[in-house]
N, C-alpha and C positions, 0 to 999 in steps of 0.2 A: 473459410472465414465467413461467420455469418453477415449476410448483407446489409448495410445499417439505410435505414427507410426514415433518415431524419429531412425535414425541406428548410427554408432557410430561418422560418420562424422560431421552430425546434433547437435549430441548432443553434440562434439569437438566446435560445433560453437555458440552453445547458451551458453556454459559455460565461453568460451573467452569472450563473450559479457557480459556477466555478471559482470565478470573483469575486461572489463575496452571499454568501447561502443563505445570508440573515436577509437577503432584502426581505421586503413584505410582499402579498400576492399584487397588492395596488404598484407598489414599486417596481416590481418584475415586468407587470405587464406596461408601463408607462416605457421601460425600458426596450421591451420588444415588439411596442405600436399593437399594442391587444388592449380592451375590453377587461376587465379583471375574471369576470367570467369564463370567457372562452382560455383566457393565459391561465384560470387554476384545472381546467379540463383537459390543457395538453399538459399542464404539467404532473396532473395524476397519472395519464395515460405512460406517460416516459419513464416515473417511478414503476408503476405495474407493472409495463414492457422489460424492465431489467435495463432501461438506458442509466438509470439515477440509481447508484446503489447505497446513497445512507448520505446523510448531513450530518456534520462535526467539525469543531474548532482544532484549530490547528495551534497546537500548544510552542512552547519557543524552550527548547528540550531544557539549556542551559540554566534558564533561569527557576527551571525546577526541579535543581542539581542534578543533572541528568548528562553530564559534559563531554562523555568519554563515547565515543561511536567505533563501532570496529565492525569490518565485513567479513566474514568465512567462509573460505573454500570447503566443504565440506564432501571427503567419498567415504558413501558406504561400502560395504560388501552386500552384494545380492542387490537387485533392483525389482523386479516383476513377484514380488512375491510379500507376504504380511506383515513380516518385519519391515518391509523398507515402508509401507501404508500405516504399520505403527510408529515410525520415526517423523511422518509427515507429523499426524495427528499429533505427538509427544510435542515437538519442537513449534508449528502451530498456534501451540497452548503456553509456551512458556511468554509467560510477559517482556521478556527484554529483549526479544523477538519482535523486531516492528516488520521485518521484510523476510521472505522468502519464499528462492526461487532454484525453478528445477531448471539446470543447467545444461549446454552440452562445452566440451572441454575436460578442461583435466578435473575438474571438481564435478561432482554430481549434482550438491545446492549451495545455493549459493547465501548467507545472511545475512542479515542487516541487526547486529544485536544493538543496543540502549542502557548504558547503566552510568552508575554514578562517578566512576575511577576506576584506574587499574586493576585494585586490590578486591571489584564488583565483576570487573570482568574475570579476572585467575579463578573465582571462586564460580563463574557459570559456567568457566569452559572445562577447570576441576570435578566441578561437582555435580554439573549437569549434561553439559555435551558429550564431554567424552564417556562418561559413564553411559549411555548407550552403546548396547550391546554391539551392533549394526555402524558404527562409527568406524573408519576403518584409519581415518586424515584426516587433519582440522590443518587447513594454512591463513593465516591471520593479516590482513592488514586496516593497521591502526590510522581512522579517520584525523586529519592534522587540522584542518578547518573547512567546514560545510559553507562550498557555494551558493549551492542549488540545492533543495530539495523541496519537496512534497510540491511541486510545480502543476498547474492545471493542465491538461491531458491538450496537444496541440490537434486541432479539429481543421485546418485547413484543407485535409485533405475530402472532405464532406464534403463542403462548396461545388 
């Protein structure tokens, strides 16, 4: 694991960003006891570094009929070889793909697909998952009500 080299002002500014990315440079740094100057210099520094990887709105799925969430187990056949790096890239790319992830367990990856109803999901897992060649299992469980998600990344252990 690489060693993260944050100290506490850094870590005062990825945490504000986390809650809420729109501040302003003046607002950020009012918030983290900086100078507006020095607070837009760490905060380039932590984008280049690879600590800040991208700002974006965090959309409210529902309300942009998007209501139906469902996770899948997913095994291939074969793992170490092009076909299982062309199912990465394939699936990836598909947009109703908001999450995945390489598993260990009885599933290989694991998904987070996005769509609009049942009858969006039959036709991605019809027409798209399984129809990869490399697909070997698909086991499904349908999201009932989102507690939690897209939650800010917990940093306590920085400190």
């Amino acid at each position: 694991m690489p060693k993260c080299e944050l100290d506490a002002i850094d870590r005062r500014i990825v945490t504000e960003l986390q809650t809420n990315a729109r501040l302003s440079n003046i607002e950020l740094a009012d918030k983290v006891g900086l100078s507006p100057s020095p607070c837009l210099r760490r905060l380039r520094r932590l984008e280049r570094d690879g600590y800040i990887d991208g700002y974006r709105a965090t959309l409210r799925r529902g309300r942009l009929g998007l209501g139906f969430s469902a996770f899948l187990g997913v095994k291939i056949n074969g793992h170490a070889n092009d076909q299982a790096l062309s199912f990465e890239r394939t699936v990836v790319a598909m947009p109703e793909v908001v999450a995945c992830h390489l598993v260990s367990g009885e599933a290989d990856y694991l998904l987070e697909i996005v769509v609009p109803e049942l009858e969006d999901y039959q036709r991605f897992l019809v027409d798209k998952l399984l129809n990869l060649p490399i697909v070997r299992e698909v086991r499904s469980s349908i999201a009932i009500q989102t507690l939690k998600a897209g939650a800010p990344l917990p940093l306590a252990h920085l400190a």
